[in-house]
N, C-alpha and C positions, 0 to 999 in steps of 0.2 A: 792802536794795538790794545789795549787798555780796554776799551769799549768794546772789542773784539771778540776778548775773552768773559766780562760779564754777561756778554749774550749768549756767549754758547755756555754757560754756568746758567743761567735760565733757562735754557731751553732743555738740558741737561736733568736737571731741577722737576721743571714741568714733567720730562718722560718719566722719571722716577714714580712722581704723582702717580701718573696715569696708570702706568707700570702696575700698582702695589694696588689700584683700586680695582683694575681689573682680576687680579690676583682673590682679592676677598670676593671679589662677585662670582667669579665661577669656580672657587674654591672645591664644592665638593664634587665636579666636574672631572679639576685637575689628582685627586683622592681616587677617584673611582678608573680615571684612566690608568693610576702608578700601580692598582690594586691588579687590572688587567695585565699590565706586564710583568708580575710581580707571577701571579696566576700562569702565564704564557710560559715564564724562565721554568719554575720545577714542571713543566713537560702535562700538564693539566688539560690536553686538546679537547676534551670530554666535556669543558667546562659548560658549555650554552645547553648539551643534552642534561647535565645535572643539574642545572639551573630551573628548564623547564620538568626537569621529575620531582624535583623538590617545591618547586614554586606551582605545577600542578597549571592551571589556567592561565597563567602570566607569560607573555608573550616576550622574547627575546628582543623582537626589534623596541620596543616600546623599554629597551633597558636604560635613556636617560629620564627615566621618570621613577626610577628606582632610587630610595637613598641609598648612601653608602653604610648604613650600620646593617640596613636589611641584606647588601650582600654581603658585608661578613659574617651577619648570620648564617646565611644561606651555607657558604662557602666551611666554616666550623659543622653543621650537621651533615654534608655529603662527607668530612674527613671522619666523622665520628662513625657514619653509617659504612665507609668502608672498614673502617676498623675492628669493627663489628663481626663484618662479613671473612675478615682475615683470623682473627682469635676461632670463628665457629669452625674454621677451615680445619685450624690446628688442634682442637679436640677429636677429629674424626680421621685427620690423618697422622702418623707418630713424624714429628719432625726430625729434619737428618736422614730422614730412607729413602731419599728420592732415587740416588742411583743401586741398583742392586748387582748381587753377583750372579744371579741366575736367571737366565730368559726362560725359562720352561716356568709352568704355571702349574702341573700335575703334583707336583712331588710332595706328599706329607712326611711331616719331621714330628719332634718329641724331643723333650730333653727333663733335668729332674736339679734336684737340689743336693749335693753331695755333704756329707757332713763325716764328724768322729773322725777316728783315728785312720791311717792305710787302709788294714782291712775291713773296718766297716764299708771303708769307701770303695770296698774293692766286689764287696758285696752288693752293694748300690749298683754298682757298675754292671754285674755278670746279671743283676733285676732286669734292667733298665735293656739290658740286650737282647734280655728274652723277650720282653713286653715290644721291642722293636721286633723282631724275630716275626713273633705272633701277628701284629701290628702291618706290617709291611713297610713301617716308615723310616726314614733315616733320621738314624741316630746324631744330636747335635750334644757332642761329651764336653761335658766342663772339665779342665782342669783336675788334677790330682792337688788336692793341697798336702804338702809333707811339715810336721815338725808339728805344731798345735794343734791338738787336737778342738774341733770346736763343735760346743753342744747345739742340738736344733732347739729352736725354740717354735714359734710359727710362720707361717709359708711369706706375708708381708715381710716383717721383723728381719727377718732370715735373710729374706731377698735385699732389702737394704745392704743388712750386715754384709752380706758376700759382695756386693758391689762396691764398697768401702774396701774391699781386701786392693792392696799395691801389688800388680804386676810388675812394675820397675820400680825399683827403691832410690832411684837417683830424683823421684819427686815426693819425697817427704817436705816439701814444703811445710806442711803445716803443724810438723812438730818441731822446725827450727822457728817457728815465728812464738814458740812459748817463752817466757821471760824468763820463769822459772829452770833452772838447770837439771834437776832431778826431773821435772814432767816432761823435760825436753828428751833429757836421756829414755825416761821409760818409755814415752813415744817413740822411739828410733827402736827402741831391745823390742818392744811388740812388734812392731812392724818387720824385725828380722826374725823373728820366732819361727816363722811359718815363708815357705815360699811356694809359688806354683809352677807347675808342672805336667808335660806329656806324660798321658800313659804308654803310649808308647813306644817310651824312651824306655819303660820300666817291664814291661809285659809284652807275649807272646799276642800279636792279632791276626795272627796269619789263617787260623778257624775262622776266627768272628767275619773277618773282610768276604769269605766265601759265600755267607747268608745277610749280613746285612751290612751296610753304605753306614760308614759314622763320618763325619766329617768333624775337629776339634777343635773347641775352643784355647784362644790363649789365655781369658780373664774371664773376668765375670759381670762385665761392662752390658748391659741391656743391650745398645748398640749392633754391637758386634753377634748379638745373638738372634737379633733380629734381621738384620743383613743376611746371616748364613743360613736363617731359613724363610728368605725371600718375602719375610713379614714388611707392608706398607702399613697396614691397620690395625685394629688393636680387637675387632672384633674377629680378628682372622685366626685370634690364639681361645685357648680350651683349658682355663687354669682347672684342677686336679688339686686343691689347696688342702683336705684330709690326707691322713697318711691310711688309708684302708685298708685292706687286705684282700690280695685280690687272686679270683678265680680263673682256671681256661676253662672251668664247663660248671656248670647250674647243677652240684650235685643237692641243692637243697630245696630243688622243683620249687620253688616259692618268687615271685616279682619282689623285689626288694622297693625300700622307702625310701627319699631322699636324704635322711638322718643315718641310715643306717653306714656301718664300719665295715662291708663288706660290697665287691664290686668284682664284677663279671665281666672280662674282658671282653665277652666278643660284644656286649654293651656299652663296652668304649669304643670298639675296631669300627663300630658304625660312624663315628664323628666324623664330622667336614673337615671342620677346622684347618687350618694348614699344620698349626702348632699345637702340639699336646703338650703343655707344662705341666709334669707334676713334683709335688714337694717332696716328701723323704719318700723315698723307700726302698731304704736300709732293713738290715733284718734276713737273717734263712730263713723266717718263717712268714716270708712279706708276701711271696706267691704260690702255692695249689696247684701243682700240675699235675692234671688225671689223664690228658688226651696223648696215645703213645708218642707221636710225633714231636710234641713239646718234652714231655719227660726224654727223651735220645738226645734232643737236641743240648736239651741242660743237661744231660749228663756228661757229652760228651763238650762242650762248654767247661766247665768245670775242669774237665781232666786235662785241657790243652793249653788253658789260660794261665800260662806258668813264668815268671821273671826271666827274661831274655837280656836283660843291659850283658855287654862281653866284659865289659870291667867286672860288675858284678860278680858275675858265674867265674872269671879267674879269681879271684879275690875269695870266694867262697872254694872252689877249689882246693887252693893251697892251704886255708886255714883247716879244711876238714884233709888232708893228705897227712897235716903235721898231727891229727888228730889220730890217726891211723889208718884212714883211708874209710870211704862210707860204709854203714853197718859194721863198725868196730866198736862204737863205745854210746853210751845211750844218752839222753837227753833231758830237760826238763827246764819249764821256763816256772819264773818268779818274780811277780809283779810286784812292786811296793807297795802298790795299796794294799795289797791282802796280808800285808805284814805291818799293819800300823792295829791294828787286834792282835793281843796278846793270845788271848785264845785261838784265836783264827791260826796265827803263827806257829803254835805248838803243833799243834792238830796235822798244819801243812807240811812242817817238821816233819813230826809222826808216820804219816804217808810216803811219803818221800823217801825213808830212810826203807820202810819195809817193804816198797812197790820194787827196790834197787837189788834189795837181798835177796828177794821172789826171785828177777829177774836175771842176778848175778847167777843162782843154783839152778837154772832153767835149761833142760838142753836147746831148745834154738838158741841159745847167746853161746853157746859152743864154737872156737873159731880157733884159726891158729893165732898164734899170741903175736903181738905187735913189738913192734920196737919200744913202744911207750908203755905197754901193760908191763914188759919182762921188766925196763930201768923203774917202774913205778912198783913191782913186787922185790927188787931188788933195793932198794931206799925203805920201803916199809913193807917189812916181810910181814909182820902182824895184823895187815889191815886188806878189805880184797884191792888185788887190782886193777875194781874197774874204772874206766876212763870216764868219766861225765861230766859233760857239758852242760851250761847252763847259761840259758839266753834270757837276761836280766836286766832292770834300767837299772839296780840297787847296786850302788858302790863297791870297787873290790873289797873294801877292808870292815864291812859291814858284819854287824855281829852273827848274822845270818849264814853268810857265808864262808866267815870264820868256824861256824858248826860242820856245816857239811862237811868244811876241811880234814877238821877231824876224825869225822867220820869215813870220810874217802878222799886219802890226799892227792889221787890222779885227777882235783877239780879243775875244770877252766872255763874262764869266761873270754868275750869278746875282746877285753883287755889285756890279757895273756897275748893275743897277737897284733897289738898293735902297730908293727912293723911290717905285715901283712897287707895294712889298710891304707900304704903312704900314695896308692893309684888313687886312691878318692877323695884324696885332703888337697889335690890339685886343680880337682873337677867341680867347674861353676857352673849353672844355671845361667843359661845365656840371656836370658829376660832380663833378670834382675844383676845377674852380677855374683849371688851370693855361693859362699864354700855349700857344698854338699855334701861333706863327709857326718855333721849330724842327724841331718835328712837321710842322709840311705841307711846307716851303720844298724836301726834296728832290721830293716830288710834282710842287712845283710848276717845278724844275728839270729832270724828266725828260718833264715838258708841253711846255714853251718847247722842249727840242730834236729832240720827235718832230715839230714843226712845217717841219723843213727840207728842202730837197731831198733830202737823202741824209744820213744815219749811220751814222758810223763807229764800229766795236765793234770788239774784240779779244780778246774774252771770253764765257763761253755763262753769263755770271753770269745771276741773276736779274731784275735790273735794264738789262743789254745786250740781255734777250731781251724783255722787255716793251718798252723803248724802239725797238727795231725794231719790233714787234707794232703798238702803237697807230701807229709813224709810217707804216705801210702802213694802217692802219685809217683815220687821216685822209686819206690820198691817193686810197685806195681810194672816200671819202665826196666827196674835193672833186668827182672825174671824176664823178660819179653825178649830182652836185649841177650840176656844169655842163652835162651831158646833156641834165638833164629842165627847165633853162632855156633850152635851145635848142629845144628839144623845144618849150617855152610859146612862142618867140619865133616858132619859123615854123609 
């Protein structure tokens, strides 16, 4: 038994030997075969054709005379050279667009960089419609931003910046990862500053949809802007990156320079491109319409493009009802900056007080008396009693406002009817979540005082000139309106 088991411990022994020498002898044999299946597992079928493109003259079957360092060479240069061929791929096409929303290949778009306050942006906007209008192309509309207003700087810079803007606030991520308490807070109060927004949710499109195709954005996400107008490539867009000023006809017979500040639309109406991007432009005086067609059409643009929300227009309603009822009592807004100059403020003072007294002795403010002129001449018999409203961000109890008072104590402002506005301290912003009662309330303070007989301005701000605009747009509507009931009456 004994003797049994040594021989098969010998023999056992010996295979070991023999085992471990064969092992070292065709060692790099045993390397080059695990390399193959190693090669065969990540799916590599290609490899004997990459073998012979990289190795050039070196024949496949003749691959046990190959070492094994030369094919991991081999095998590291076809990984690198596809790698290659995959990064050139992705400069030439925008990654992420593979699937689109539109099979049609015809259809040219446009879109622009919106900036400033409401009605800056609201100016951008009726630009932008006409340049589609003229154009033929469909309009790709960003966003309304409401609450912060924010300065343009240039068309890169900008571009960033607006895509940094949060359409959902539930991922401020990265102002909870601050350690700091105060930079945490002020990250969260910036980010609620401002939120975005349908136009229209805010405005009349029911003109604009008859001449030209807008389709809207919800952010400002490149992405998404590229999708909606069927961009794959990046040479398919036409950046517009000056803020020019631009022509519908060559009234100055001259070819312009590349440098130059001025640009001739039907010398852009010629571009391929799929995508016309341009930067600002903001401004009444951004486009020159000579050709009749255009000039009808922005006219009547303008006149139709008027605040539709139904909350709104009730809410404005009631506050101008309790006011007296439209063209009862007169207007005038008051910007704090123009009151942080003591001179400026005098002067504005000044104006104000004698444009009122003009207006108070005038016969067109000739009316039957309201409910609130008689209780307002009845409380201060010594002072007139006219009604004026005043559409203002300056605090009720501001020193400014404390003047007027005195001088005409029928004043009110937005905050006078606070009780008015409790429809819109409910109403959120379905994107993000946020209240919108400080987002609409100047809207709806530059509503309530286009409603009066007459507005006083002092400024060609953006907001002085829409506030005139619509208050001629609704006077312009009431006499139309009272016309074509006369008209049914007899």
């Amino acid at each position: 038994m004994k003797l049994h088991k040594e021989k098969k411990s010998i023999y056992l022994h010996f295979n070991r030997k023999k085992f471990h020498s064969l092992i070292k002898r065709y060692s790099h044999l045993v390397i080059f075969f695990c390399l193959l299946i190693i090669i065969y597992i990540i799916g590599n079928s290609n490899f004997k054709s990459d073998i012979l493109e990289i190795g050039k003259n070196e024949r496949i079957d003749e691959i046990d005379e190959i070492d094994e360092i030369e094919v991991i060479e081999k095998i590291e240069k076809i990984a690198k050279i596809k790698q290659k061929s995959k990064k050139s791929k992705k400069k030439e096409k925008l990654s992420g667009f593979d699937k689109l929303f539109y099979d049609y290949d015809d259809e040219l778009f446009m879109t622009y960089q919106p900036h400033g306050g409401l009605n800056s942006q609201r100016i951008s906007l009726c630009n932008a419609i006409t340049i589609a209008y003229y154009f033929k192309r469909t309009l790709v509309l960003p966003p309304v931003i409401l609450g912060n207003p924010f300065k343009y700087t240039e068309f890169n810079k900008y571009s960033k910046f607006l895509s940094k803007l949060k359409y959902s606030k539930d991922y401020l991520r990265h102002c909870n990862r601050e350690a700091d308490e105060h930079l945490r807070n002020t990250c969260i109060e910036y980010h609620n500053s401002y939120t975005l927004y349908r136009w229209d949710k805010l405005f009349d499109f029911s003109f604009v949809k008859k001449y030209v195709k807008v389709v809207q954005l919800a952010n400002f996400r490149k992405e998404n802007l590229y999708k909606l107008s069927n961009i794959e490539y990046s040479e398919e867009i036409y950046f517009l990156k000056s803020s020019p000023k631009f022509y519908d006809e060559n009234i100055f017979n001259k070819t312009l320079t590349k440098n130059s500040n001025i640009r001739f639309l039907a010398d852009l109406k010629n571009i391929s491109h799929r995508l016309l991007h341009f930067g600002s432009i903001a401004g009444l005086d951004r486009i020159t319409l000579s050709l009749p067609e255009n000039l009808e059409f922005s006219q009547q643009l303008y006149g139709s493009f008027s605040p539709n929300n139904p909350i709104i227009l009730s809410i404005v309603e009631n506050i101008v009802e309790s006011l007296g009822d439209s063209f009862k009592f007169v207007s005038t807004h008051i910007n704090s900056r123009n009151l942080m100059n003591r001179i400026k403020k005098n002067k504005l003072m000044g104006l104000l007080f004698k444009e009122i007294e003009v207006e108070f002795q005038s016969p067109s403010y000739i009316h039957d008396q309201t409910f609130l002129e008689s209780r307002c001449k009845l409380m201060y018999p010594d002072k007139p009693d006219v009604v004026l409203y005043i559409a203002t961000d300056v605090e009720p109890g501001d020193k400014v406002i404390k003047k007027i008072l005195q001088q005409f104590p029928c004043t009110f402002t937005l905050a006078n009817f606070s009780d008015h506005l409790q429809p819109i301290e409910e109403l959120r912003n379905p994107l993000d979540g946020l209240l919108l009662d400080k987002f609409l309330s100047p809207i709806i303070d530059l509503m309530v005082a286009a409603h009066s007989s007459k507005v006083f301005t002092f400024s060609f701000s953006p907001f002085d000139t829409y506030l005139q605009d619509y208050n001629k747009f609704l006077i312009e509507k009431s006499k139309s309106e009272d016309e074509a009931n006369w008209i049914q009456k007899f």
